[in-house]
C-alpha positions in Angstrom: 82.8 278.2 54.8 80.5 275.8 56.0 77.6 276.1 58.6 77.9 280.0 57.8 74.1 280.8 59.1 74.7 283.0 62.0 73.8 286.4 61.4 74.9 289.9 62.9 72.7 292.1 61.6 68.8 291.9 60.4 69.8 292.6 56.8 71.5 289.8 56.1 68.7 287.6 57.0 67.5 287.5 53.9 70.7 286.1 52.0 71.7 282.5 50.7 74.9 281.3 52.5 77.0 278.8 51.3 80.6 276.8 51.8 82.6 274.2 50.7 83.3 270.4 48.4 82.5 267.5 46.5 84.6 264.1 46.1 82.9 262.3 43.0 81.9 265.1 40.8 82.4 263.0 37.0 81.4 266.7 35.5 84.4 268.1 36.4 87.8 267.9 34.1 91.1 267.8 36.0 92.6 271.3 36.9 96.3 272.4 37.4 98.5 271.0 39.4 99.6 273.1 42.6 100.9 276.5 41.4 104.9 276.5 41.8 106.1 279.6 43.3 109.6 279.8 41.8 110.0 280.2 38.3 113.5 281.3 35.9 112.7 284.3 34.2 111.8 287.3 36.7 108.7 288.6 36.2 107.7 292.0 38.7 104.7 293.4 39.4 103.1 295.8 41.9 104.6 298.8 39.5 107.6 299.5 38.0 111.0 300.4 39.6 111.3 300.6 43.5 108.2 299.1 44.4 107.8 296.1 41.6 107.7 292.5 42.6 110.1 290.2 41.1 110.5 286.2 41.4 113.9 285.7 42.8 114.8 289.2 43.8 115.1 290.6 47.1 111.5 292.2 48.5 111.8 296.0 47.7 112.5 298.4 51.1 110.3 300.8 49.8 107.5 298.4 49.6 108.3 296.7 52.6 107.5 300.3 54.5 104.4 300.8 52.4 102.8 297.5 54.0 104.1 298.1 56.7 102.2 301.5 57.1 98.8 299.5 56.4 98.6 299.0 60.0 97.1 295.6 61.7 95.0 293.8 58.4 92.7 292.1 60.2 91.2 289.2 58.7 87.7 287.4 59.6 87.0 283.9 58.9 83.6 282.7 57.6 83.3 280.1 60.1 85.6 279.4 63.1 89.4 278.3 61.9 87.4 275.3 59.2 89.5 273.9 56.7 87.8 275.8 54.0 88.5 277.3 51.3 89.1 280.9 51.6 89.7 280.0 55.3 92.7 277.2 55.2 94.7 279.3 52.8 94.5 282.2 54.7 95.4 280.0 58.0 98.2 278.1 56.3 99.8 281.4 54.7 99.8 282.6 58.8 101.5 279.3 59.5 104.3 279.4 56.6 104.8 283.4 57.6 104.2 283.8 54.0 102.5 287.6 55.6 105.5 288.6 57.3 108.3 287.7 54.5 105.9 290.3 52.5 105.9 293.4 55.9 102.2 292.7 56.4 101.3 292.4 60.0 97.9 290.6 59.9 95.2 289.6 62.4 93.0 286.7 61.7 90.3 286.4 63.8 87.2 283.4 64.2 84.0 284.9 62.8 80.8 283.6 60.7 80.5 285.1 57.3 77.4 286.8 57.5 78.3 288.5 60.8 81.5 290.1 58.9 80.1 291.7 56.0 79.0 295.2 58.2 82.6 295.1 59.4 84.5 294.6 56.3 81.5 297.3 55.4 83.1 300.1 57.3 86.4 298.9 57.2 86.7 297.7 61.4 88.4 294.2 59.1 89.9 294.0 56.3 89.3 291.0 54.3 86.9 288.1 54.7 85.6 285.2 53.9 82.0 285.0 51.7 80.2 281.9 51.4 79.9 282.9 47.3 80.3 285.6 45.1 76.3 285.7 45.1 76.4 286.2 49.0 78.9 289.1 49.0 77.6 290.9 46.0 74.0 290.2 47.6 74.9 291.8 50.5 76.9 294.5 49.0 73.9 295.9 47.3 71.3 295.3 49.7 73.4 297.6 52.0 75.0 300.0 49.6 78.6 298.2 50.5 81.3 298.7 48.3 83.2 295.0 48.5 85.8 294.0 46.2 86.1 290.5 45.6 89.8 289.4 45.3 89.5 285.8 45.1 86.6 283.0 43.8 88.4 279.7 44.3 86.0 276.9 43.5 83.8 277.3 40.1 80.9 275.9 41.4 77.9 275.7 43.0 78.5 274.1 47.0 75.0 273.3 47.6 73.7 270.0 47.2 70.1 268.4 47.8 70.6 265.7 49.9 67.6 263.1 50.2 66.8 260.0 52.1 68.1 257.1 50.2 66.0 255.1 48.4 63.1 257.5 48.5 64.2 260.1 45.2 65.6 258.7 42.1 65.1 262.0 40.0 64.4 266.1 40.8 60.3 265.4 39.5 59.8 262.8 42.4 60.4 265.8 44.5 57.0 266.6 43.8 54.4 267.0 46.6 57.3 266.6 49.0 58.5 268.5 51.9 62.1 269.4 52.4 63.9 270.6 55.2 66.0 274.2 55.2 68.0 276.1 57.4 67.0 279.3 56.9 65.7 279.3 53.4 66.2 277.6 50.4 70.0 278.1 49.0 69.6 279.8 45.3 71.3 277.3 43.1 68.8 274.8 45.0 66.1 276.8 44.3 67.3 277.6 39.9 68.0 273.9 40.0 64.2 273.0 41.3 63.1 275.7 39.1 64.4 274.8 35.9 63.0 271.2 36.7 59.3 272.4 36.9 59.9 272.9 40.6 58.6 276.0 42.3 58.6 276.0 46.0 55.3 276.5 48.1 53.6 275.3 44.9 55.2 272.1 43.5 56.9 271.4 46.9 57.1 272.5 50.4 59.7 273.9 53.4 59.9 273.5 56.3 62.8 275.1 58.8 65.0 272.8 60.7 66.7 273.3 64.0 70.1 272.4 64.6 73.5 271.6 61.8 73.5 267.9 62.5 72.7 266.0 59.4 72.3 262.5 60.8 69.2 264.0 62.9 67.7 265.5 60.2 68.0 262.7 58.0 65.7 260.9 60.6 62.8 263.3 60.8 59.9 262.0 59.0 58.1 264.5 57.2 60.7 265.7 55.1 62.1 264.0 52.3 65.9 265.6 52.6 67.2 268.9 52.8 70.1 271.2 51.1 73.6 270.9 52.8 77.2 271.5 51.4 79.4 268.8 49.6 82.4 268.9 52.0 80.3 268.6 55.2 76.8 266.7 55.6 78.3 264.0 53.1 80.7 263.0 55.3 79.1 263.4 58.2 76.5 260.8 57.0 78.8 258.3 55.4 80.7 258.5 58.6 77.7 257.9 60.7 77.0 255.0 57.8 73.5 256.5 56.9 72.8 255.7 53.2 71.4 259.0 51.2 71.1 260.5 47.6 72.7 263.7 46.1 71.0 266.2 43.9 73.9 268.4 42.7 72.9 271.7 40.9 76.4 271.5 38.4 74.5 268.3 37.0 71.7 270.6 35.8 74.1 273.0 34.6 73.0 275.6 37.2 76.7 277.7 38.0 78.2 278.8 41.4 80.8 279.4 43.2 82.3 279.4 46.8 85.3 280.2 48.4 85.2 283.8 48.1 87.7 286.9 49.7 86.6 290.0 49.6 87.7 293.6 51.2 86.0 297.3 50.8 87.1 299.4 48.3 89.0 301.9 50.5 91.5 299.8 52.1 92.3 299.2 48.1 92.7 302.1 47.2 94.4 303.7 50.7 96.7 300.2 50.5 97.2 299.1 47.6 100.7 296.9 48.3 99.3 295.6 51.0 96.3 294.6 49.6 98.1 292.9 46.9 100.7 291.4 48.8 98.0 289.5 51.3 96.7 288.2 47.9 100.0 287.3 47.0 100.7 285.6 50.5 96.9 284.2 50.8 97.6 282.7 46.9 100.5 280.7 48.5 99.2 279.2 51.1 96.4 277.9 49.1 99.3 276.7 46.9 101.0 274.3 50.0 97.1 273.7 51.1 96.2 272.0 48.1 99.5 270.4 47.8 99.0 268.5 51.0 95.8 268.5 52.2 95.9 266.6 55.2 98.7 268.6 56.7 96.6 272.1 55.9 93.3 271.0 57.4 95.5 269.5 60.8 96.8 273.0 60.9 93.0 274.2 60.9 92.4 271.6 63.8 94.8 272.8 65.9 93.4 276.6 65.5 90.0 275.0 66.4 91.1 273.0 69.2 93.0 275.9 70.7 89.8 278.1 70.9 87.8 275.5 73.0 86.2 273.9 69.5 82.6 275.7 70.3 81.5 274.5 67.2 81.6 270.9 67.7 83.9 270.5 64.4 85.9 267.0 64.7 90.1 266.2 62.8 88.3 263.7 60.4 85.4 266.1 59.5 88.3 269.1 58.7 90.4 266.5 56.7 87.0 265.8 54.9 85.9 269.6 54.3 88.8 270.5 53.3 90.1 267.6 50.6 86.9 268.4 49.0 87.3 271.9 48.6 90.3 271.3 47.3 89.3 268.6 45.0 86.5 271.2 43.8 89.1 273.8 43.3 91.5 272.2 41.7 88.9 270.8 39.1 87.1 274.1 38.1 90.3 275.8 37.7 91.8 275.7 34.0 94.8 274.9 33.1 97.6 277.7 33.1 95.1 279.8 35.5 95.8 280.8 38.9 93.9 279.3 41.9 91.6 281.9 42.8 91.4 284.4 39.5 87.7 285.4 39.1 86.1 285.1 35.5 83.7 287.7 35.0 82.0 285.4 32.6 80.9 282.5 34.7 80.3 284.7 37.8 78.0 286.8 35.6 76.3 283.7 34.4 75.7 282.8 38.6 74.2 286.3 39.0 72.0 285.7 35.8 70.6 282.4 37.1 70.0 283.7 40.6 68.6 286.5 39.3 66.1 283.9 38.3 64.6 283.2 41.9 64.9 287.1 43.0 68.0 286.9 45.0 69.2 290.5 44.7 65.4 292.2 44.2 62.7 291.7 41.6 64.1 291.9 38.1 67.2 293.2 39.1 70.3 291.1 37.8 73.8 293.1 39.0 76.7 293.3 37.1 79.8 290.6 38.1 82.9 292.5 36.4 82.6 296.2 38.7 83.0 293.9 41.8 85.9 292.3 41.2 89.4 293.1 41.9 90.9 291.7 39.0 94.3 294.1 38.6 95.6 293.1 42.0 95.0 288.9 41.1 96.5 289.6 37.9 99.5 291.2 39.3 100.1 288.3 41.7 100.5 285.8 38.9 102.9 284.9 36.2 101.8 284.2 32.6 101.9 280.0 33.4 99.7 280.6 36.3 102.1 280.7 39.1 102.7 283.2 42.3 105.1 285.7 42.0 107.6 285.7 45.0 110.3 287.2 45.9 113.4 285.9 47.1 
C-alpha cells in the first residue's frame, strides 16, 4: 500500500511507511506458480471432527455458525481500494464471494495504513493492511498494541532511491547531496545508506517534499532524488518519459518486506474460525490476483472509481502497482510455500537491520516470531503449498 503517509494519530508520526513492486529485479529467483485450490487427497484443518476443513467436502454447519457469530469483520485498506498487495487480494476474495462461501460477513472499508493501526488497536476493525512487518510491529510496541500478523506477502524491501538520471552512478556519489523525503527517510533506505558509509545529516542531507507526484519532484533542483516505492513513482516517470536511476536496498542485501495483514490478538482468540477462514478466503483471492493480474487490479479500479477516485489514482498506474507486487511476490516466495506464510527468520533479519537506524528505540531490536500468527497460515495450507477449500 502505496502513498500510505496520512496519519491519525501523533504516534504514528514517527514510523517508516511503505507499499508495493519491482519489474526487473535480476536478484530475485522465480517463485511458485499460482497456488491451485483443489487438490485429491483431503486434507482438514481448523480442528478435528465437526469443525475441520477439508478440500472437497462440504463446509461444516457447525463452523459455518461459529463465523457467523463473529459479527461484521471489518476490514481497512492501507490506501484507498489500490491494487496492492494485501489490498487487491482482500478486494478480489470480496469479488469472487470467496467470504461468504466460508459464513463470514465482512466489511472492507477505504482507509490509509497509519490511520488504522489505533482501530485495529482496540478492535473498532478487524484486519488491515501494514505497509511492512517493521511498520506494524513498530507501531505495535510504540503503543503497547498487541497485532498479530497473519500474512507477509512480498520478501522484500519496497523502497527504492530514485535519482535524477545521469547524475548518480553508485550509493558513494550520494555524498554531499541532498535528497528529498516524505516524511522521513524509509529504514531500508536509511541501512542501505548506512552500510555504504552513508549517515544522513552528516554524509548527506534531507529535505521534506510536498505533494506524491514524482514527475514534480524529479524537477526540483536542489535535490538529487528521493525514496519512492517500486510499483508506483517508476511508472509514473516512465510513463511521463522522464529518464531516472534506481537504488534498490535488496542489491545491498538490506531485507524487507511489504504487503502485510495484521489483526489484534483478541478477535483471534474470541474468533478463531473466522479469523482463519478470512485467511483462507483472503489466500484465495491473492491466488486468482496473481493469476491474472490485469483483471484483479481492473477490479481495484472500479472500487476507486466508484468512491469519486480522491486520490488521483489512474487504470494504467493500478495495472502497474499491482503486476509488480505481484511480480515481487511471486519471486520471494519459495517453492512449495504458500503466498503469504511469514518466515520468522528473514523477518527477524528486517528487525535486526532496522534495528540498526533506531526504528523501534535506542538499542532495542524486538523479537519477529511472538508477532506472528503462524498456526492459523499453517492451517490454511496443504503440504504442496496450496489453499484448503471446501467444496
Amino acid at each position: 500500500m502505496h502513498l500510505r503517509r496520512l496519519s491519525a494519530v501523533a504516534a504514528t508520526a514517527a514510523l517508516v511507511l511503505a507499499a508495493c513492486g519491482n519489474d526487473d529485479d535480476p536478484t530475485l529467483d522465480s517463485g511458485p506458480p499460482p497456488t491451485e485450490t483443489g487438490v485429491d487427497a483431503p486434507e482438514a484443518t481448523g480442528g478435528a471432527g465437526a469443525l475441520g476443513v477439508a478440500v472437497g467436502e462440504p463446509f461444516p454447519d457447525e463452523r459455518c455458525a461459529a463465523n457467523q457469530g463473529a459479527g461484521t469483520i471489518t476490514y481497512l485498506t492501507g490506501f484507498d481500494y489500490a491494487a496492492a498487495a494485501s489490498i487487491v487480494d482482500v478486494i478480489v476474495a470480496d469479488d469472487k464471494g470467496y467470504y461468504d462461501e466460508l459464513c463470514l460477513d465482512v466489511e472492507i472499508r477505504p482507509s490509509f495504513s497509519t490511520a488504522n493501526y489505533p482501530l485495529i488497536a482496540s478492535n473498532d476493525a478487524q484486519f488491515s493492511s501494514g505497509g511492512s512487518f517493521s511498520e506494524v510491529v513498530a507501531f505495535a510496541d510504540a503503543n503497547d498494541a498487541e497485532f498479530v500478523v497473519m500474512a507477509v506477502e512480498g520478501r522484500t524491501p519496497i523502497d527504492t532511491l530514485i535519482t535524477k538520471e545521469g547524475e548518480v552512478s553508485r550509493l558513494d556519489d550520494l555524498r554531499g547531496t541532498t535528497i528529498g523525503v516524505k516524511g522521513k527517510l524509509p529504514a531500508s533506505i536509511a541501512v542501505m545508506l548506512l552500510r555504504a558509509g552513508l549517515t544522513e545529516g552528516e554524509d548527506f542531507q534531507t529535505v521534506l517534499l510536498d505533494g506524491f507526484d514524482p514527475t514534480a519532484h524529479i524537477a526540483i533542483d536542489p535535490i538529487v532524488g528521493f525514496p519512492g516505492w517500486k510499483s508506483n513513482e517508476p511508472g509514473a516517470l516512465a510513463r511521463a518519459g522522464i529518464g531516472y536511476t534506481l537504488f534498490d536496498p535488496l542489491d545491498s542485501g538490506v531485507p524487507g518486506s511489504f504487503g502485510v495483514i495484521y489483526t489484534n490478538r483478541s478477535f483471534v482468540a474470541d474468533h478463531p474460525t473466522a479469523a482463519e477462514d478470512f485467511m483462507r478466503a483472503t489466500m484465495r483471492g491473492l491466488d486468482d490476483a496473481i493469476a491474472d493480474p490485469e483483471a484483479a487490479a481492473n477490479t481495484a479500479v472500479a472500487l476507486i472509481n466508484a468512491g469519486g477516485n480522491p486520490n488521483f489514482l489512474s487504470p494504467e498506474g493500478e495495472v502497474f502497482r499491482w503486476e509488480t507486487d505481484a511480480r515481487l511476490v511471486t519471486a520471494t516466495t519459495p517453492n512449495d510455500t504458500g503466498y503469504g506464510v511469514p518466515d520468522p527468520v528473514t523477518l527477524q533479519a528486517e528487525l535486526d537491520a532496522y534495528a540498526e537506524v533506531g526504528l523501534f528505540g535506542e538499542g532495542v531490536t524486538p523479537d519477529a516470531a511472538s508477532r506472528l500468527g503462524l498456526d492459523i497460515m499453517d492451517a490454511i495450507y496443504d503440504a504442496n503449498g496450496r489453499v484448503i477449500w471446501p467444496s
